[in-house]
Each structure stands twice: as structure tokens, then as C-alpha cells.
VOGU-3710 file (C-alpha; in Angstrom, 3 decimals, decimal comma):
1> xxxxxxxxxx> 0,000/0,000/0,000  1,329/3,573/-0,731  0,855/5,208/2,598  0,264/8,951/2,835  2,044/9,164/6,422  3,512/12,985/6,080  0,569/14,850/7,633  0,427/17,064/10,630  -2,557/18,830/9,515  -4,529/15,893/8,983
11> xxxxxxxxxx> -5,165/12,669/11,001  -7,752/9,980/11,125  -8,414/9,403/14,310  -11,081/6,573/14,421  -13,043/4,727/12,150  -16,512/2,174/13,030  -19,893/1,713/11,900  -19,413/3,363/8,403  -17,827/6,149/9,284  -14,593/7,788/9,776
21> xxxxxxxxxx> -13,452/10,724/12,651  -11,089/13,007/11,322  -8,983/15,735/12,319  -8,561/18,883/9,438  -6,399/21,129/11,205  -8,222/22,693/14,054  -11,760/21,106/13,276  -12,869/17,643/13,254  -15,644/16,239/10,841  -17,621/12,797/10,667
31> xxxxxxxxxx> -18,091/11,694/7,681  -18,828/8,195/5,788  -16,745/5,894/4,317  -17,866/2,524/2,419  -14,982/0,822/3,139  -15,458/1,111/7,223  -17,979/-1,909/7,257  -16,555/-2,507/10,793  -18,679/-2,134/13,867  -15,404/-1,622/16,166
41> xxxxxxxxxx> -16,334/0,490/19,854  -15,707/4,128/19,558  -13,186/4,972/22,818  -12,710/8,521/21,587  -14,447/11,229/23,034  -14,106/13,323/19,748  -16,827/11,007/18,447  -19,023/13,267/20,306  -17,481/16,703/19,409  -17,412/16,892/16,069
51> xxxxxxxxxx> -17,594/20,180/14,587  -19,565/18,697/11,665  -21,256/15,380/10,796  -21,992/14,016/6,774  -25,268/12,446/6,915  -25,938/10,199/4,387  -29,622/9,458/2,493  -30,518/6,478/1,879  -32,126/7,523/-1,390  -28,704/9,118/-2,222
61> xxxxxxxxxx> -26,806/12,001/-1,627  -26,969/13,415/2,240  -26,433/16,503/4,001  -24,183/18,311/6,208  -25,082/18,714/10,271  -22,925/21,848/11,084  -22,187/21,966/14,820  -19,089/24,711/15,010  -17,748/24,722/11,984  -16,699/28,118/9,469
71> xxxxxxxxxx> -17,513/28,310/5,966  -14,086/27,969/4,646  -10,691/27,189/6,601  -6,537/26,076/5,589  -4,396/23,415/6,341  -0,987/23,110/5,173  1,457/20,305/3,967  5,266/20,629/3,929  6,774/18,664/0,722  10,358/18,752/0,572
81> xxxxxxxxxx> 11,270/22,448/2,109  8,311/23,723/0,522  4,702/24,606/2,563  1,429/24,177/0,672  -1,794/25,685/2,011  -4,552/24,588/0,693  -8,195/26,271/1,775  -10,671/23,839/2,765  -14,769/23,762/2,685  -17,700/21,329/3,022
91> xxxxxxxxxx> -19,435/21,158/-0,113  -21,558/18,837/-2,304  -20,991/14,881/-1,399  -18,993/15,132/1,861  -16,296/16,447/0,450  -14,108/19,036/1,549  -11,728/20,327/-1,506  -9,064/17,695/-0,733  -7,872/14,267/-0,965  -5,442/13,988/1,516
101> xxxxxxxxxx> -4,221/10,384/0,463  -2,573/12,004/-2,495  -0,312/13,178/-0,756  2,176/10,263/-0,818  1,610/10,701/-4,892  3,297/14,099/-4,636  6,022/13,048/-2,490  6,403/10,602/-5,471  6,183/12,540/-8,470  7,603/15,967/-6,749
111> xxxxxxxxxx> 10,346/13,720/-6,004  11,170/12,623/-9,951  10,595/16,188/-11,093  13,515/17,971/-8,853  15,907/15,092/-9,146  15,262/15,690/-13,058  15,772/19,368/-12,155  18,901/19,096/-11,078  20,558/17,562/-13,656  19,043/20,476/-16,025
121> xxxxxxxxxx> 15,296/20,701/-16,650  14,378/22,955/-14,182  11,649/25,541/-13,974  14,309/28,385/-14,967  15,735/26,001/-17,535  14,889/26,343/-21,735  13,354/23,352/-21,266  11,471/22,760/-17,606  9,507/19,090/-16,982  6,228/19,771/-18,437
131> xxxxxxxxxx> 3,693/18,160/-16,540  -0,244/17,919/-17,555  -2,638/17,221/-14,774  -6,443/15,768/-15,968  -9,069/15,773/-13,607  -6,946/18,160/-11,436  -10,435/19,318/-9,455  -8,903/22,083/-6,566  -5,263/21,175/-7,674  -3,053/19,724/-4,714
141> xxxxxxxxxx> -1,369/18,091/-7,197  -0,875/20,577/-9,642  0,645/22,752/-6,750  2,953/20,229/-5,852  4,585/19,560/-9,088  4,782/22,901/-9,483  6,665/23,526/-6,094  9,255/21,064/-7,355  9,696/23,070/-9,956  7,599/22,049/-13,617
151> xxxxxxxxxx> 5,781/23,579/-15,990  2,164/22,470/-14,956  -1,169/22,067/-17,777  -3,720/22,191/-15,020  -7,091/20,868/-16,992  -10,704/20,688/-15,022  -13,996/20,478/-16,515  -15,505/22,648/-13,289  -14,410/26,621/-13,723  -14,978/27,167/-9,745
161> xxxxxxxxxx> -12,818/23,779/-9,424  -10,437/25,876/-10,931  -10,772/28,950/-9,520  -10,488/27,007/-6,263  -7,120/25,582/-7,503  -5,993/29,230/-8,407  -6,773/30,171/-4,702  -4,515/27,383/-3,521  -1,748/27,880/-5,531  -1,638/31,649/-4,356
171> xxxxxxxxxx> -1,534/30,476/-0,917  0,795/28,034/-1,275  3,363/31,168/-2,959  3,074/30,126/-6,493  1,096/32,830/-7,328  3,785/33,396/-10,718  4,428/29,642/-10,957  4,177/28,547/-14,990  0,948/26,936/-14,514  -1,997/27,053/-17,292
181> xxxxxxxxxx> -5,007/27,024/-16,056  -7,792/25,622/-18,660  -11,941/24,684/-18,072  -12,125/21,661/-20,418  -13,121/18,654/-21,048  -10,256/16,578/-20,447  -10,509/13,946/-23,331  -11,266/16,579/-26,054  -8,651/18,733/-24,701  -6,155/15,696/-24,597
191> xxxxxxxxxx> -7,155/15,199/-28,442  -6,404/18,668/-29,693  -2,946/18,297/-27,930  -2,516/15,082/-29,683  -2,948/17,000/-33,233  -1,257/20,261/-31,996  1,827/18,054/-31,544  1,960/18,779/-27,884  3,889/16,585/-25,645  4,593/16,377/-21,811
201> xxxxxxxxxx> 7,264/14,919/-19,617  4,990/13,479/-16,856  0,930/13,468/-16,640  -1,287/13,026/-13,616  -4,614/11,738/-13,978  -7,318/11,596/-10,691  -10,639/10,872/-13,191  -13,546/10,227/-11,333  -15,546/7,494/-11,648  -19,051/8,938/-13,759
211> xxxxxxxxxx> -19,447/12,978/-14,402  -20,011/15,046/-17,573  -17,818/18,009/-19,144  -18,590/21,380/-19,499  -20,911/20,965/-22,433  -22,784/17,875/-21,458  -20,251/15,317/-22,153  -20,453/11,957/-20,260  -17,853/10,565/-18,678  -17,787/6,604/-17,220
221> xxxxxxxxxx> -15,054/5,229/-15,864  -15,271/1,844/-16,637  -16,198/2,373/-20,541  -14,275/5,473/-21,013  -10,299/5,132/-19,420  -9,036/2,823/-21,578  -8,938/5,018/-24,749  -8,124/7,912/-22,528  -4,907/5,918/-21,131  -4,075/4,841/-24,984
231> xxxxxxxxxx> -4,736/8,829/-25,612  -2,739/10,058/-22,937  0,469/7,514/-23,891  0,703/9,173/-27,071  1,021/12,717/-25,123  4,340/11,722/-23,586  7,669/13,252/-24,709  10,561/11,308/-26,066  12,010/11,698/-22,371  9,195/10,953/-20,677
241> xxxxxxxxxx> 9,911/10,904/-16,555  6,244/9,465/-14,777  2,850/8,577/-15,557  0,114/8,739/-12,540  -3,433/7,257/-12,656  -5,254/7,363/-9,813  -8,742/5,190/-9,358  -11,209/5,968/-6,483  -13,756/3,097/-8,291  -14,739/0,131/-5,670
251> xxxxxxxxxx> -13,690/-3,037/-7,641  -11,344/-1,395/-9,847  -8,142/-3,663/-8,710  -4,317/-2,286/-8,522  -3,610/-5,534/-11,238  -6,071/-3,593/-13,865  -4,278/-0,191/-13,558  -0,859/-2,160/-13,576  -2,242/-4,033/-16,768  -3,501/-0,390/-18,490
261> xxxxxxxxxx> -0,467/1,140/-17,968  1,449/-1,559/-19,424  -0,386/-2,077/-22,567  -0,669/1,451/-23,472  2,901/3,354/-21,923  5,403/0,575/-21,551  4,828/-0,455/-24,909  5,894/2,509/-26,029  8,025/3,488/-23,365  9,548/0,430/-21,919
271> xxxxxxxxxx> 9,736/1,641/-18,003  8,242/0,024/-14,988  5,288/-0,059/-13,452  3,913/-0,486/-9,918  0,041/-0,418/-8,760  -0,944/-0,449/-4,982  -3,657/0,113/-2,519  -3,642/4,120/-1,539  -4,163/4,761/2,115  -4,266/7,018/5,411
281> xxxxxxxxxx> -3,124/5,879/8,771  -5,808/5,571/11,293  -4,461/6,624/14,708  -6,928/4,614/17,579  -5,891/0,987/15,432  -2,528/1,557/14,096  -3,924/-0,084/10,743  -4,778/1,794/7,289  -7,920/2,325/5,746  -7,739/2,097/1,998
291> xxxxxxxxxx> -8,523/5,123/-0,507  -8,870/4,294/-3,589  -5,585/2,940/-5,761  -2,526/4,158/-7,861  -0,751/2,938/-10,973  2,574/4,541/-11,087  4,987/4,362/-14,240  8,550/5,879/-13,983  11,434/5,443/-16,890  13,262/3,483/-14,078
//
């Protein structure tokens, strides 16, 4: 499992009964989880002081119970010597504007990008690692390849996604960073780049599993990410450095995103690949509860 250990601004704390206790900085929120199908006793008081709760329907959706909470609020994550803020707000689906299991994917990729700065694509260089995020929603990791020093393609179908991404990256001091920001849809903006001749050194890819583009376009996971990983491979450079794709689908196994990436990037590429399990620690067991997955190409 790729671990995101690195916090100190965010913590599980407990999780039972569908649902997980969190700490975000200064406020902690309840929310649900469907892989906590554990009915384990809650020992921690917090339980009970919660400045907000996610209530689920069971026709679908839920609501937010706000006890003490503001509208909007920061936490911040060091990566290398660099701090990134990143401003924080419940909205639609329990979420709050981050996915703080990523954060072992930037230590990754942020990781690739200044070793290949130092030995002479750097941000100030003629030729900086160009890196195109897809899906890149409020942009943590758009911000931290940036901080390491690339040329970021930031690409969201949602313009307050976006603009919520912009707000980050000013926080985080990368206000003048070389970072496009585009509102597109990601698979017709992928194929103009394709016949514009455009090519990138690393891509990042978070695509959710169903949702629609700008105009109306549907997206499904399950029918739609093969041709978009076949489209993508042909978007790497001649020196490509990594290739991220991230899955948050139940059932979607690390072997299928190993197997994707393989068919459509190493055979092109040659490289390696390695797919795990993406998790956060939980503090009251000591274990890990799982978040999703990552496939993870690198030129070795």
C-alpha cells in the first residue's frame, strides 16, 4: 500500500460503523466511508465533538449537520522544504476540496521532477519538466509539481474547481508559478494536444468514476479510461519521466491499472510499473484504511 504518512494537519483518528473521525487542522468532521464496514467500539471522546457530521440518504446524496464549523478554513502540507496551504470547505458529497491520500503521490512525483531538475530541466531552464494534470479538481497536485519546480497544464472540466485551484496555488506562494489554467473537457482537450503536436514529460490523472464536461459530455469510468490511457500515452515526450493514474472506483483492482499502464505506456516506453492500494493511517488501530488505488509508471 502507498501510505500517505507525512501529515500534521490531517489525522484519522477513528473509524466504526461506516464512518470515519477526522482531524482537518483545528476542526474535526464525521463523515462516511464505504470501506469502514466494521462495527469496532468508539473509545474517543471526539466522536461526540465533532464540529460537523456528513449524513448520508438512503435515497442518495446526504447533508451536512454543522455543529461549530466556518464556511471555509486552511491546512498546510510541507513537501520537501516547501509549505502548501490549501483552503478547505464542506461542499456537495462530503467532500471538503481535498484528498489527503494524495499526498504520498506528490512526495512521489515531486520527487522525480527535482531530481530531473537538477541535472538540467528545471523551472528556470529552456526546457522545464512539463507536466499535464487531468481531472486536477482544486489542484493539490498541480501545486505540488509545481513547487518542485515544472511547468504544470492544469485541466478541469468545473471553472470554480479551478478557480479554487488558483486560490490554492496563491496560498501556497506560487502565485507566478508557470501553470496554465484551462476549463475543459479533459478527453477533447487531450485530443487537440494530440494534433497540436503537444507533448509532456509526466501526466497526472485523478478521473472520477461517472461525471459530464462542461458541455454535457459523459464521462464513465469503466467504458471510457481505456482510450483515454491509450490517448494520454501518445502525449508523452521522447524523455518521458512518470505517468500517474489514480482510481477511487470500488472493484477497480491495482492488477487492472498495472495491466492499463502496461499495454498502453510501456509499450511505447519500456519503463516500470507499480500499482498499490492508496491509504491514510488511522491513529486509535494503528492499521490503514484504503482510498482508492494508484498505478505509477517511472522510466526506471
Amino acid at each position: 500500500m502507498f501510505v500517505a504518512d507525512g501529515w500534521s494537519d490531517y489525522e484519522i483518528l477513528d473509524t466504526s460503523r461506516g464512518e470515519k473521525l477526522e482531524r482537518w487542522g483545528n476542526y474535526l468532521l464525521v463523515r462516511p466511508d464505504p470501506q469502514v464496514i466494521w462495527d469496532t467500539e468508539r473509545k474517543d471522546p471526539r466522536w461526540r465533538k465533532a464540529n460537523a457530521r456528513y449524513h448520508r440518504s438512503r435515497s442518495g446524496g446526504g447533508e451536512w449537520e454543522f455543529l461549530d464549523l466556518p464556511k471555509q478554513w486552511t491546512i498546510g502540507y510541507t513537501l520537501a522544504d516547501k509549505s502548501l496551504t490549501f483552503h478547505l470547505k464542506p461542499f456537495s458529497f462530503k467532500h471538503t476540496g481535498l484528498f489527503p491520500e494524495q499526498a504520498v503521490n506528490w512526495e512521489w512525483f515531486s520527487g522525480l521532477i527535482r531530481k530531473e531538475a537538477r541535472g538540467g530541466r528545471g523551472s528556470h531552464s529552456a526546457n522545464p519538466v512539463k507536466v499535464l494534470n487531468l481531472f486536477a479538481y482544486t489542484g493539490g497536485a498541480t501545486i505540488a509539481a509545481a513547487s518542485a519546480g515544472a511547468a504544470v497544464t492544469h485541466v478541469d472540466a468545473s471553472k470554480g474547481m479551478t478557480l479554487w485551484a488558483k486560490e490554492n496555488a496563491a496560498s501556497s506562494g506560487l502565485s507566478d508559478a508557470p501553470i496554465r489554467w484551462l476549463t475543459d473537457d479533459c478527453r477533447k482537450f487531450v485530443e487537440r494536444e494530440i494534433r497540436r503536436g503537444n507533448r509532456y514529460d509526466g501526466i497526472i490523472m485523478d478521473p472520477p468514476s461517472y461525471g459530464r464536461g462542461p458541455k454535457g459530455e459523459l464521462w464513465k469510468l469503466e467504458d471510457n479510461l481505456h482510450e483515454l490511457v491509450r490517448l494520454t500515452a501518445a502525449l508523452l515526450s521522447d524523455r518521458p519521466l512518470f505517468y500517474l493514474l489514480n482510481s477511487y472506483t470500488t472493484g477497480l483492482a491495482p492488477a487492472v491499472l498495472t495491466y492499463l499502464i502496461s499495454t498502453e505506456v510501456v509499450n511505447r516506453h519500456g519503463g516500470t510499473v507499480e500499482a498499490q492500494e492508496v491509504g491514510l493511517p488511522v491513529t486509535d488501530s494503528g492499521l490503514f484504511l484504503p482510498c482508492g488505488a494508484a498505478g505509477r509508471w517511472s522510466a526506471g
